[in-house]
N, C-alpha and C positions, 0 to 999 in steps of 0.2 A: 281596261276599266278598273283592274284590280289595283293597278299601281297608282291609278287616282286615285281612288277611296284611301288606299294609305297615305298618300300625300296630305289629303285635305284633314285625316284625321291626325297626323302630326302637326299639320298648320294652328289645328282646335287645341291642342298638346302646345304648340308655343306659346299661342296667343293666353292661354292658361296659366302660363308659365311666367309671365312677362315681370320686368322688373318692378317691385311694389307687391307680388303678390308673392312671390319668392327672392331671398336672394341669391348673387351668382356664389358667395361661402356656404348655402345653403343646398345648392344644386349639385355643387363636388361632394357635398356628406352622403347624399343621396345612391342608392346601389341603382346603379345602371344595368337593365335589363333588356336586351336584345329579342324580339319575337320573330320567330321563324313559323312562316303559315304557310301548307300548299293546300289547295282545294281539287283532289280527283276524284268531285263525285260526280263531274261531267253530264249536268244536269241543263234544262234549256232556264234554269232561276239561278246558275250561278253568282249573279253580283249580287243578287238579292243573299246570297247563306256569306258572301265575304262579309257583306253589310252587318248582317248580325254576330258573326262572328267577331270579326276587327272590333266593332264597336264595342260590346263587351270585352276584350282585353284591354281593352284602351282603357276603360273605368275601373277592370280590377287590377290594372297596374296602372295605380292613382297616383297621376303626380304632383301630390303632396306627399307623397313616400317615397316613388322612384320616378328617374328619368327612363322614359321608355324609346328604345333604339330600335329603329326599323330594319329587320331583319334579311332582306333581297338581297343586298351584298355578299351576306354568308352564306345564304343558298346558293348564289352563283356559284364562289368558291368550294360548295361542297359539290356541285355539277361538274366542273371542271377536272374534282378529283373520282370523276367517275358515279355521284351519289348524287342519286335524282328524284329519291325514293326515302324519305324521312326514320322512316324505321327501320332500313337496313342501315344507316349511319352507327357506327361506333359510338362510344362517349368520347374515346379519344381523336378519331376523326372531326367532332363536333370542336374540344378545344384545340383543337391544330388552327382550325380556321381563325380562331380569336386568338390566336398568339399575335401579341405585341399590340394589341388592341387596348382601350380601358372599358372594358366590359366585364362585369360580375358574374351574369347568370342569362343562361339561357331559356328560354322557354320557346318549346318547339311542339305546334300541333299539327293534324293532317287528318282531313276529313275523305275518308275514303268512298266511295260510290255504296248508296245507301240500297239495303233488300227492302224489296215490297214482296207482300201475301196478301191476296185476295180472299176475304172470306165471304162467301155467298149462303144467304139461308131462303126461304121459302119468303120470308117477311122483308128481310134487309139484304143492304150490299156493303161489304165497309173491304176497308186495307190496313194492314198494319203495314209503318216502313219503319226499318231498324236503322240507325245510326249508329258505325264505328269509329273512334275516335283516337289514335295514339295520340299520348301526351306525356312530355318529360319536361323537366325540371330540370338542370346541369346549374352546379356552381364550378362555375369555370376558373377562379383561383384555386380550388382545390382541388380540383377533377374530380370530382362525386356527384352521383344523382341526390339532388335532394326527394324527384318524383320520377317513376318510370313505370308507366301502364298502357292502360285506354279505358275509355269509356264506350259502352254498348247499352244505348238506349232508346226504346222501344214506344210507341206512339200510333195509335189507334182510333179510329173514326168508320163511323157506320152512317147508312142512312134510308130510309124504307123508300126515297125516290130518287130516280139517275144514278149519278155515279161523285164518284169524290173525285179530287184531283191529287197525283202526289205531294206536291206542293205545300199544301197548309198540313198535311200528314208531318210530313218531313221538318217542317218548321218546328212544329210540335215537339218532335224527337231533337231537334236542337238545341231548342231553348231547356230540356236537359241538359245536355251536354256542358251547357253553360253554367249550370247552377251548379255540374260537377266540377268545371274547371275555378270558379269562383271559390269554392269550398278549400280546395288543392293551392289555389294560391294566396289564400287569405291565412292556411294553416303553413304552407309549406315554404312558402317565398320570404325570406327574412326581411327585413324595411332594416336592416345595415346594411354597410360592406363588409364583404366576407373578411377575414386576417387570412394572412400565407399560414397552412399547419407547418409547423417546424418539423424539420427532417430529423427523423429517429435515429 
């Protein structure tokens, strides 16, 4: 389900793209960005956190700035060499994979399995659930991070009758997530191509 939702939003990516709205001298100027996404928060709303997820990078890697490359190819290849697991990947492992490739910059996220807390009071019932987020950056001409972290974001709901669901919690704590990855790529992610650094 997941590989659809990528398909159809690359299809919205071409069909955006199409001649008249860009040209083809205008698409080669463009930095080509590759996204790499796993989702283990092994949830029963999984396609529902790819949906918002995917969707959002899709807008903040706008293409009227860059062409955006779907990234499952290079996760294979990083599976293959043992790497199944996004944050144990090297920077160098990451451009081994793009070698010989025309790909600029990586941007690789992974939405880990999120904590809930229940807090219970005499009056109310609510949950906090935490969302953790690795996120990197790679310009892969130069082999440097341009970004290397995560985001850890928190998202809370009470309510004096029944119970919550984690679901709309979780969502909550995403649609952070988002607004930090937005941030990070709007400041971090160049709208060039990178040049080769000249060797010292």
């Amino acid at each position: 389900m997941k590989k659809l939702f990528s398909v159809l939003l690359l299809l919205g990516l071409m069909l955006f793209t199409l001649p008249g709205v860009t040209s083809a001298a205008g698409q080669a100027d463009k930095p080509r960005v590759a996204v790499m996404y796993i989702n283990n928060a092994k949830t029963t709303y999984d396609n529902e956190i790819d949906q918002k997820v995917l969707s959002n990078l899709v807008q903040a890697i706008n293409p009227q700035k860059y062409v955006y490359v779907e990234g499952t190819p290079y996760l294979e290849k990083l599976k293959k060499m043992g790497i199944v697991d996004l944050t144990t990947a090297e920077r160098a492992d990451v451009v081994e994979v793009f070698e010989g490739e025309d790909i600029d910059y990586a941007v690789m996220l992974e939405i880990n399995p999120f904590t809930r807390k229940e807090k219970v009071t005499f009056f109310t019932y609510g949950i906090d659930v935490t969302a953790v987020v690795p996120f990197r950056v790679i310009d892969l001409v130069n082999n440097k991070y341009l970004y290397n972290g995560r985001f850890d974001e928190k998202a809370s709901d009470s309510t004096p009758f029944g119970s919550i669901g984690n679901k709309s919690v979780a969502m909550k704590a995403l649609k952070k997530i988002n607004e930090q990855v937005n941030a990070v790529l709007g400041s971090r992610l160049p709208t060039t191509r990178p040049l080769q650094q000249r060797s010292k």
